[in-house]
C-alpha positions in Angstrom: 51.0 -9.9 -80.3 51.5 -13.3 -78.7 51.0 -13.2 -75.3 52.7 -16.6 -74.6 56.1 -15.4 -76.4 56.4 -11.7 -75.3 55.3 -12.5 -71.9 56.3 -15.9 -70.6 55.1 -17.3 -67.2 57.5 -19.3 -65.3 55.5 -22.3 -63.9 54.3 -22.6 -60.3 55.9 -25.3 -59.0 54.6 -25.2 -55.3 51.9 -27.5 -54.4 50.2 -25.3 -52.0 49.5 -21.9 -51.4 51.9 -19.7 -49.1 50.8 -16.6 -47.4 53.1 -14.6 -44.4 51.1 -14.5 -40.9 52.1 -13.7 -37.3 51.2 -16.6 -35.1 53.1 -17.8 -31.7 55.9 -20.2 -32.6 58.7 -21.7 -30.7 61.3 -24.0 -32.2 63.4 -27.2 -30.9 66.1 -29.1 -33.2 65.0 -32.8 -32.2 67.6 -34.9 -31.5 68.6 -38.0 -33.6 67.2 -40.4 -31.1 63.8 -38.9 -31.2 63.3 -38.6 -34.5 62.0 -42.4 -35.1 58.6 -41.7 -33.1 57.6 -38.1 -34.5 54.0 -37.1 -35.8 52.6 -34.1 -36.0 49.9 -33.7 -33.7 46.7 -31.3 -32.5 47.4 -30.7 -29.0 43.5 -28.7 -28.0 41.5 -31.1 -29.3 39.5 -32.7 -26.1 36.9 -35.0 -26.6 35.1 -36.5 -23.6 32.7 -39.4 -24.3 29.6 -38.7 -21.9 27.9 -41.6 -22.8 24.4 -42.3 -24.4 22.9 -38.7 -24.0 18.9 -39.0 -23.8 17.6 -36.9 -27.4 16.0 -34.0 -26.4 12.5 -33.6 -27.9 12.7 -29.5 -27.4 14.5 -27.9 -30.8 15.4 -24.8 -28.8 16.7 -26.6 -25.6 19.0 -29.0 -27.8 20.4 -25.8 -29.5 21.2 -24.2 -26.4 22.6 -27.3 -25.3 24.7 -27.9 -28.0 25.7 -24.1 -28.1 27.1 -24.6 -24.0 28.8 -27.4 -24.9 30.9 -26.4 -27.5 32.1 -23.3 -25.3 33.0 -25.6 -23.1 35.3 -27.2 -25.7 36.8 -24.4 -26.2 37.5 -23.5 -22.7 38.5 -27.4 -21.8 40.7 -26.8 -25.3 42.3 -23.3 -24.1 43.1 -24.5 -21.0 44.8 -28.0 -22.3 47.1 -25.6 -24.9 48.3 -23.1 -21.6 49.5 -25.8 -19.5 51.4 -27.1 -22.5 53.0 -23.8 -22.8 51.6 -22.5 -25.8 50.4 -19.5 -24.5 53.9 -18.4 -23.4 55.3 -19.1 -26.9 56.7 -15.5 -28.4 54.6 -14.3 -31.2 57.2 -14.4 -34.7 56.1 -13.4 -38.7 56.4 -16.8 -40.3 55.8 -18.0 -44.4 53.4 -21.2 -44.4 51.7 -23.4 -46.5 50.6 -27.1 -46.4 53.4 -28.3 -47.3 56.2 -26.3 -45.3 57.1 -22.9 -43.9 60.1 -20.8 -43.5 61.1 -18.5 -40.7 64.0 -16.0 -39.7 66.6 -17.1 -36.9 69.2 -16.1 -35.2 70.5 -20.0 -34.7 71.8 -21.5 -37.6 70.3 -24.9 -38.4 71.7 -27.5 -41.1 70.4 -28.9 -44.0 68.5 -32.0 -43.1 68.4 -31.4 -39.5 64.7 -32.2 -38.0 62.8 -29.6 -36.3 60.1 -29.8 -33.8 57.8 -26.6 -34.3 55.1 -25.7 -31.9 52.1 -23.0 -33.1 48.9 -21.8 -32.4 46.7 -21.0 -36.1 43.6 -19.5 -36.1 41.4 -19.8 -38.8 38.0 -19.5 -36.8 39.2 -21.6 -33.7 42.6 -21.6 -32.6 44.8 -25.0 -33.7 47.4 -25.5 -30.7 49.8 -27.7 -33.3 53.2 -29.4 -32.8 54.2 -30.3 -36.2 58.1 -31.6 -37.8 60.0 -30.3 -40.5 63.3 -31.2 -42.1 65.3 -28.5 -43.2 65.8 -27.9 -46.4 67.1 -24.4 -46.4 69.5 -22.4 -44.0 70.3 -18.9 -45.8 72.3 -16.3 -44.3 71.0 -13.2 -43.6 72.3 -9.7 -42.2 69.9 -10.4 -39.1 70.7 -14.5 -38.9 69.6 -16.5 -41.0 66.0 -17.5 -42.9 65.3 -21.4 -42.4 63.0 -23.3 -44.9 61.5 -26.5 -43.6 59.6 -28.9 -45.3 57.0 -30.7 -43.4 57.6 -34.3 -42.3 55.5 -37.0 -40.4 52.2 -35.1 -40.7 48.4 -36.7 -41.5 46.4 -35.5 -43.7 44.1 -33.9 -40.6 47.1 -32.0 -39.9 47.7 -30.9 -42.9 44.1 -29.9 -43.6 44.3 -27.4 -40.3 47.0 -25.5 -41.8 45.8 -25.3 -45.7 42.5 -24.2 -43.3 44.6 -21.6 -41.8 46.6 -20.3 -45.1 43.3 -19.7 -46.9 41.0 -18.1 -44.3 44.8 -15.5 -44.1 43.8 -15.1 -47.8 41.0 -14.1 -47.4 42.0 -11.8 -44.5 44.5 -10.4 -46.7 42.2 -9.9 -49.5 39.7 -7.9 -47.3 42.6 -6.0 -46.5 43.5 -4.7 -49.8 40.1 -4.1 -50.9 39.9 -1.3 -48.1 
């Protein structure tokens, strides 16, 4: 028996890894005269430069200190993401990877048409994200219609988040099954 003959693999032509997650999303088609001054962007990432901080010669007081301050990160990061709105966004079942995602809808978008897409993932911390994608399929459903974007004017730190997210879902899913 020849496995290669009697069972033949289609190959994977996808780049990255998909998985289906549930995460807050909201949507916007972006009009033509934004769409020269789009990148995707982190929008709860808050630095604040404090200047020269003395070193601390106690191990365990540094720790602490170091411990305090990134809870207030994430506090300073939380609150930045709410009064941006992403903490009203309706939660939605989406298909991502690093290189797009699609999602159902009941408004029909075009082929080509940009999209402005605003998310939280959580793969550890939470990611408050506003990332573009052009569309690259519109398909009709009974229910609307399933729209395929392909991600557009992203940096690689973008894109890192969101492979960050798809594998820690893996894993998730994973642990899942092995219940």
């Amino acid at each position: 028996m020849n496995f290669k003959t009697e069972f033949p693999c289609q190959p994977n032509r996808r780049e990255y890894s998909r998985v289906n997650a549930v995460v807050p999303f909201g949507v916007r088609l972006v009009p033509p005269e934004e769409r020269g001054s789009l990148l995707s962007r982190i929008c709860n990432q808050t630095t604040v430069d404090l200047g020269g901080l003395p070193e601390i010669q106690d191990q365990a007081l540094a720790e602490w200190l170091s411990a305090l301050n990134r809870k207030l990160d994430l506090i300073l990061n939380a609150l930045g993401a709410q009064k941006l709105g992403f903490s009203s966004l309706p939660v939605r079942q989406i298909n991502i990877s690093g290189g797009g995602l699609s999602f159902p809808s009941s408004e029909a978008f075009n082929r080509g048409d940009i999209l402005e897409i605003m998310t939280v993932l959580s793969a550890g911390a939470s990611v408050a994200l506003y990332i573009y994608g052009e569309v690259v399929a519109s398909d009709r459903r009974s229910d609307g219609f399933e729209i395929g974007l392909k991600f557009v004017a992203m940096d690689d730190q973008i894109r890192e988040e969101i492979c960050r997210f798809v594998f820690e879902r893996e894993r998730q899913i994973l642990r899942e099954k092995r219940r």
